[in-house]
C-alpha positions in Angstrom: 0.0 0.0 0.0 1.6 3.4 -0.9 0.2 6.8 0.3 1.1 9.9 -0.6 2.9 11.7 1.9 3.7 15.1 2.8 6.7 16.7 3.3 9.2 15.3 5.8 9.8 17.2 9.0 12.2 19.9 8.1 15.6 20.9 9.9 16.0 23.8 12.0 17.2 25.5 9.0 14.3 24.7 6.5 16.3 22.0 4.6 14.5 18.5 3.9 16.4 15.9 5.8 18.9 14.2 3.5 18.1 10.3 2.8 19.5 7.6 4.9 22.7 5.9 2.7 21.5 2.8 4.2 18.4 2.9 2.6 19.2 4.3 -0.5 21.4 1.3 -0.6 18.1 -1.1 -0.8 17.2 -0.3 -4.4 20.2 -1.7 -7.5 21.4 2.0 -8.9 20.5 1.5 -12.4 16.9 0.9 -11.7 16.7 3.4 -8.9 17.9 6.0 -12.2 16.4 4.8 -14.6 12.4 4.5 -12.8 13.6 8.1 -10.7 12.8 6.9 -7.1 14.7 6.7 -4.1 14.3 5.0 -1.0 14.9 8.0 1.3 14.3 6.8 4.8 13.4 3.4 7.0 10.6 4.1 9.5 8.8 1.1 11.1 5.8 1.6 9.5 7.1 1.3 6.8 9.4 3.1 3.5 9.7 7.0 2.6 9.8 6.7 -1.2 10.8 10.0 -3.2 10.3 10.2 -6.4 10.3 12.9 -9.6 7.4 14.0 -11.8 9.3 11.2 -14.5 9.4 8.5 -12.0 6.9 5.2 -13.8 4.5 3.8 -11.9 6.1 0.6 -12.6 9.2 1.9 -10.8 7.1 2.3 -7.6 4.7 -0.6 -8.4 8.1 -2.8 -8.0 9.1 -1.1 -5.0 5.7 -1.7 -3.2 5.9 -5.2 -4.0 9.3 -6.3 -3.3 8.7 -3.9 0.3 5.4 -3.7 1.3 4.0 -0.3 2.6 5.4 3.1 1.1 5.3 6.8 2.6 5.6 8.5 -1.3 7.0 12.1 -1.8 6.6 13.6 -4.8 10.3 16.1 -4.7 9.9 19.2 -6.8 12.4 19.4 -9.8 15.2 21.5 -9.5 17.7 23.8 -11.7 19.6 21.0 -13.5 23.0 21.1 -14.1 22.9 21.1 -17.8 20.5 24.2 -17.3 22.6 26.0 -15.1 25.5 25.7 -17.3 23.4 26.8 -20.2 22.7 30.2 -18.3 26.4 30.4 -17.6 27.7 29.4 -20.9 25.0 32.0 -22.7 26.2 34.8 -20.1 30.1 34.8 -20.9 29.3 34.9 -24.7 27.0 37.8 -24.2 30.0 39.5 -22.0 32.6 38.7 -24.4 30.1 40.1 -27.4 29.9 43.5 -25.1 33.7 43.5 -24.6 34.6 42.9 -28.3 32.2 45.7 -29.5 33.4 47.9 -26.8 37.0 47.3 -27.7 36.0 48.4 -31.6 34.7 51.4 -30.7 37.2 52.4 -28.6 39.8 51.9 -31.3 37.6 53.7 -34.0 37.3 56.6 -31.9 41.2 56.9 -32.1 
């Protein structure tokens, strides 16, 4: 049985507590990346599951069935690297577009 949970108890400084490495370790890597869940915590009741908006119900159909009763949290996307580096990429071109016209002007003027 999985419910949908919500969000864990946060930290004194607003952060989500980070998953246990122990139970990350429960779930093979490959299929823990490739269905985009994670086992994030142990509790007695059972699993804290987090998964993406592009994590398959088959990923988390598997994971109910080989562990019983899950605690699901769906974790908002984030900036991805890729993106990020985009922003920075497209930035120093723009810079280096500004500098190189500067620099013509400058030695037009003379």
């Amino acid at each position: 049985m999985s419910t949908l949970a919500p969000a864990p108890a946060a930290t004194a400084s607003g952060e989500r507590e980070p998953p246990s490495p122990l139970a990350a370790r429960l779930l093979p890597y490959g299929f823990a990346k490739a269905g985009q869940i994670l086992i994030a915590h142990q509790h007695a009741d059972g699993l804290e599951v987090w998964i993406s908006e592009r994590t398959t119900d088959a990923a988390l159909a598997e994971v109910g069935r080989n562990f019983g009763a899950l605690s699901v949290l769906r974790i908002p996307p984030t900036t991805s690297y890729r993106q990020s580096t985009r922003r920075t990429h497209a930035r120093t071109v723009a810079r280096r577009r500004w500098s190189a016209k500067w620099k013509a002007k400058s030695i037009c003027r003379d």
